[in-house]
N, C-alpha and C positions, 0 to 999 in steps of 0.2 A: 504493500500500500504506500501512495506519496505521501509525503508529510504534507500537513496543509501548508497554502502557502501566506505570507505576511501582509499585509493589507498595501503596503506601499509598495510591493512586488506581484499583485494583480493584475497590472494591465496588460505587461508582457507574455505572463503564463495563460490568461487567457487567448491573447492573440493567436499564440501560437496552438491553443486547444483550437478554437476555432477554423484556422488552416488545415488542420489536420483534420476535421470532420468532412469539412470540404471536396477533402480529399478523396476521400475513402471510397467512392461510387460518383455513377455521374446523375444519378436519381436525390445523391446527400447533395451534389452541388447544387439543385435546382431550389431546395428547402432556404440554401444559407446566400441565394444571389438574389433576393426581394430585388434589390437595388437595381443593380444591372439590369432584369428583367425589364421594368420600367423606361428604363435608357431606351433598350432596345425597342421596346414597343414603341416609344415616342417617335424615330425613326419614320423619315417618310414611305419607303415600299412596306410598310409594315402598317404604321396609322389612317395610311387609305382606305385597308381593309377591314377595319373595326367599327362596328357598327356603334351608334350613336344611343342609349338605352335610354331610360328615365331616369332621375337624378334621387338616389335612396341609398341606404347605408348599405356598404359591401365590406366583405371579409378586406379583401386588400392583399391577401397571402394566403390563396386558396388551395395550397395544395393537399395531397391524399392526408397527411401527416396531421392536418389541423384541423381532422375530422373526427369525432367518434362521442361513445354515451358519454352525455354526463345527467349527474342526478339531478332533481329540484329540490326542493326542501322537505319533500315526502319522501327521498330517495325513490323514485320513479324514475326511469332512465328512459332516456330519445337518444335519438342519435341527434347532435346538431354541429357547428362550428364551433370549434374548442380555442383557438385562439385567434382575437379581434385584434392584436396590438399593430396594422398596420390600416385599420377601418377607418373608413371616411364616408362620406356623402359622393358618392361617382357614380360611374358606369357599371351596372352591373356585368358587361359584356366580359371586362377585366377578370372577373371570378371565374368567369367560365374558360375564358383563356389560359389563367392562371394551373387550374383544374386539371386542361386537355394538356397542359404542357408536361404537367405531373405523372397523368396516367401514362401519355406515351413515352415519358423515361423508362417511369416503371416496363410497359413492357418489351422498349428494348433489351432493359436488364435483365428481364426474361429470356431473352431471347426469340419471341414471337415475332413473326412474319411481317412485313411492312402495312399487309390489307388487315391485320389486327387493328393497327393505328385506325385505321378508317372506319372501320365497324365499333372503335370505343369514340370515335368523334360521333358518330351516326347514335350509338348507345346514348350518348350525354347530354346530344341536344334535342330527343327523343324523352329522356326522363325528366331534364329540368320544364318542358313545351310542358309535359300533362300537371305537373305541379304549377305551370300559369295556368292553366286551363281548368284549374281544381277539378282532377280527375283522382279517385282515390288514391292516398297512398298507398307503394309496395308495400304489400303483405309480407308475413314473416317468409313464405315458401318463395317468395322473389328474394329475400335480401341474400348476397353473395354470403357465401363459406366466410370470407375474412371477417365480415362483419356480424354475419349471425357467432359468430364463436366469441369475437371481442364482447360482445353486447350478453351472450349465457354470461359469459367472466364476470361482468360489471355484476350482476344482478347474485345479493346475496353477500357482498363481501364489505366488513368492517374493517375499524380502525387497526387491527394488526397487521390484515394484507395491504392497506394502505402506508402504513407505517413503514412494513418488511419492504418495499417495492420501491417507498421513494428515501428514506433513510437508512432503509439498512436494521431498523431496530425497534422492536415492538415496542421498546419502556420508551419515557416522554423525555430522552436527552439524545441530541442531535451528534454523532459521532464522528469527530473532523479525520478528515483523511483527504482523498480523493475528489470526492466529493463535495465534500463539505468544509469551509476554510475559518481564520479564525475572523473574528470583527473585531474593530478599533472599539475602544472606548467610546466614542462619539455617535457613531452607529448604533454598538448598545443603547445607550441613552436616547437618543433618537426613537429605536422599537420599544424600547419603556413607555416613553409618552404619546404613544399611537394609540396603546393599549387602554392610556387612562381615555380616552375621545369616548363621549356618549354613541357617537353611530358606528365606531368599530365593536363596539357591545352588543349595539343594536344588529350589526351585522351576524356574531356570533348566534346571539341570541334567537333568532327570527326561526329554526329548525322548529318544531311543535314539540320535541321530546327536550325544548331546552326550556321552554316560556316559563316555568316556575323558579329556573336558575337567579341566584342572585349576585355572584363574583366570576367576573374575564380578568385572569391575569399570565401574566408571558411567561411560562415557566423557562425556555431556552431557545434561541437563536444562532444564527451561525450563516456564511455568504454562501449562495447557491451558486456549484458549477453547474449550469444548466443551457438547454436553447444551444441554437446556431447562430445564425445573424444575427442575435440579441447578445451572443456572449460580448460581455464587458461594459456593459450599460444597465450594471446594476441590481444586482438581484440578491433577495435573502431569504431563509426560510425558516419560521417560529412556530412554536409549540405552545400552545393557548391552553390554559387549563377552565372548565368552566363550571361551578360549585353551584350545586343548586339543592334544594329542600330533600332531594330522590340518591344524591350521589354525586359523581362527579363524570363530566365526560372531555373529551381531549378534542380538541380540532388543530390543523397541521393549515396555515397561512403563505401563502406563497407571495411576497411583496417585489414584484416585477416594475424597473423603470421605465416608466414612459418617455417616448418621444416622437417628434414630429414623424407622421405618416410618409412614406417616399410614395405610395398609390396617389396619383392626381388627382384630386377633389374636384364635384363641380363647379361651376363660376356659379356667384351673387347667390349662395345658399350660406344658410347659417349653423355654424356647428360649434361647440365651446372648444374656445381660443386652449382651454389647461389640455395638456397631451392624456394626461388620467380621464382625466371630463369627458373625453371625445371619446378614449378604447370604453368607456362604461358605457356612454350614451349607446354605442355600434352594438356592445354587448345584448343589452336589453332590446335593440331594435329586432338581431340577427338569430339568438341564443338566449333565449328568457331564461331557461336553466341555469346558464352562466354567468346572466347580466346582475339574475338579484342576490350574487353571491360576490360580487363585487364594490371595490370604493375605494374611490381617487383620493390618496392623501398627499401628505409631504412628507418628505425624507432629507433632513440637511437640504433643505434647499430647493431640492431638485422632485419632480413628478412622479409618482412613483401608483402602482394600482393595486389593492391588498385582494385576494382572493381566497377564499379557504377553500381547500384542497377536498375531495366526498370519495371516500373510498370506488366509486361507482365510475369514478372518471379516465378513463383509458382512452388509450392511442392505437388506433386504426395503423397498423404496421404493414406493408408491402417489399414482403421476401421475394419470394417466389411466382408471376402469375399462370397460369395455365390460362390458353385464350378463350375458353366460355365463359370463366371466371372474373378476368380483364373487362371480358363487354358488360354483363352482370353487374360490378362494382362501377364500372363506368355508369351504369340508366341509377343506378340506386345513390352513388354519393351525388348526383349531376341534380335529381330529384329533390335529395338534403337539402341543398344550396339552392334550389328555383323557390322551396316551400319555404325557407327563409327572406328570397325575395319579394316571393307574393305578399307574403302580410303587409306588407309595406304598399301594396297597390292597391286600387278598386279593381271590379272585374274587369271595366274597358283597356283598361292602362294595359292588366294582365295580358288579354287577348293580343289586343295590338303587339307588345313588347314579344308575345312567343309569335306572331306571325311576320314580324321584321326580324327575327334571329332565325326560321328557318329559308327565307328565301327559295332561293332556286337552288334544286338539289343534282347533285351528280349522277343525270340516270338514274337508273334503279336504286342508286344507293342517296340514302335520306342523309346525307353530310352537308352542311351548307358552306360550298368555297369558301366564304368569306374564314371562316373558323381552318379550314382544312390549309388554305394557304398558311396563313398566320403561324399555325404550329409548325410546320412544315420548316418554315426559315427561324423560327425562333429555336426548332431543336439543331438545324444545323449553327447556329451562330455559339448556343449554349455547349454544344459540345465542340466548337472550339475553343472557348473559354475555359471550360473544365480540361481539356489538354493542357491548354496553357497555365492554367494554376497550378498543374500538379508537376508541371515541368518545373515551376518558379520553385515550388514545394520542396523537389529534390534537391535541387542545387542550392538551396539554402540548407543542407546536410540533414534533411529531417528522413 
């Protein structure tokens, strides 16, 4: 195990964790290049072909990885978008691009045939259409293998398998190593007085097996190695204790920094100017689950978004795909993310908006150019980049 490292020697050891995730596949580089994706899209042979949507709160960083259950406050699991921290007021066309550019990593890294690609474009803008259309949701016998499995997981499981999974340890103290690093003084003091705030109590509090509880306090804290594009802007993770008339119960807080969105916002909308204000506001719009488990504070200074962690919450993973599997996972997370859209619409908006995204399709096959080109040059551009990272990678001796 590393030794944790010193708070004044953080930015380094992260950068260089960072690089190194990057690394590792060209489906990891798609997750940790938010940024460049953007670049790239902006780009004229590329932004002629994106269609113009309604102006509503979008992921911003939709790929497969920021999808899966999380619980509500009844622990009742959906599947929604699991993390907003690049959400804005835009295009929803972005999500979907974001999306198809995910899947078809993934199943190059499969190793699936080039007409996969086409039939998960064809899959995705097929699943998100009937979710504008409020056509029912996939049933459990529609949702793929990946996600019928992650979602039995979630359902059923407490504070120790959430414990064991993301610290390493059932008892309520944080174990530095690897993982987990030490904090400044300042910091500490800092998560001390988050804990005294009435609506971070209120936050705890709000569960129905806690409403009798009468004491929130931080039993231990410690810096989160966590995330990809996020490593190095901030992150910690604390151990809440919450004392009530019944007993006591533990919740695990996740204090993630905010910062300005790289996803282009739309023009002359209004969204809060504070970076926390804006991932909760997206939250609540995209992920009711997620959003009332959330709250914009401050941290030394700086933006920072507290969320408590529900055993229930897991990560939609893509190892392997098999291609009926690919298409499958393609109609149902595409679906995820349209029925996330839609709340945000009336029926007409809905309609129109799925009948300018499928346009005119290629032949027999229901893929609409506009989406097919798009991915098409934005995987070849990305996997020159990801050459060229890992070439930079080696030669910097890692």
């Amino acid at each position: 195990m590393l030794a944790p490292i010193d708070p004044s020697d953080r930015a380094q050891a992260l950068e260089r964790c960072r690089l190194r995730k990057m690394a590792k596949s060209a489906h990891a580089y798609v997750r940790g290049n938010t940024a460049l994706f953007y670049e790239w899209l902006a780009v004229a042979d590329l932004a002629k072909d994106v269609p113009r949507g309604p102006s509503i709160w979008i992921c911003g960083d939709c790929h497969v990885g920021n999808l899966g259950p999380l619980a509500d406050a009844d622990a009742q699991v959906d599947i929604q978008i699991r993390d907003l921290d690049q959400t804005v007021i835009g295009n929803p066309a972005h999500d979907l691009i974001r999306l198809a550019l995910s899947l078809a990593s993934a199943a190059r890294g499969s190793d699936l045939p080039g007409v996969a690609t086409a039939h998960i474009i064809e899959a995705m803008i097929d699943g998100y259409a009937r979710a504008l259309e409020d056509r029912r949701s996939p049933d459990e016998a529609r949702q793929p293998d990946l996600v019928r499995s992650v979602r039995r997981r979630a359902v059923g499981r407490g504070w120790k398998h959430l414990a064991r999974e993301r610290i390493e340890n059932p008892d309520p103290k944080i174990p530095l190593g690897r993982r987990f690093w030490n904090l400044s003084e300042s910091e500490r003091a800092a998560l001390d007085a988050v804990f005294e705030r009435p609506d971070m109590e209120a936050l705890l509090l709000q569960l129905s097996d806690r409403e009798t509880s009468k004491r929130v306090r931080l039993l231990d804290a410690a810096y989160w190695v966590k995330g990809c594009s996020s490593l190095g802007q901030g992150r910690f993770a604390a151990i809440a204790e919450v004392e009530g008339t019944t007993g006591r119960s533990l919740a695990l807080i996740d204090f993630k920094a905010a910062a300005p969105s790289v996803a282009p916002a739309a023009r002359r909308v209004r969204m809060p100017r504070d970076p926390g204000a804006r991932i909760v506001a997206g939250a609540k719009a995209l992920s009711p689950n997620l959003g009332a488990r959330m709250l914009p504070v401050k941290l030394l200074g700086q933006s920072y978004v507290a969320r408590e962690l529900k055993p229930q919450d897991l990560k939609i993973e893509v190892r392997q795909f098999t291609r009926p599997e690919a298409v499958k996972a393609a109609f149902y997370l595409a679906n995820v993310v349209g029925r996330a859209h839609a709340r945000q619409l009336d029926k007409h908006a809905r309609i129109e908006w799925a009948q300018q995204l499928r346009g005119e399709a290629f032949g027999s096959l229901d893929a609409p150019p506009w989406l097919w080109r798009t991915v098409v040059k934005l995987m070849a551009r990305h996997e020159a980049a990801y050459l060229e990272h890992c070439r930079r990678f080696a030669l910097a001796g890692n």
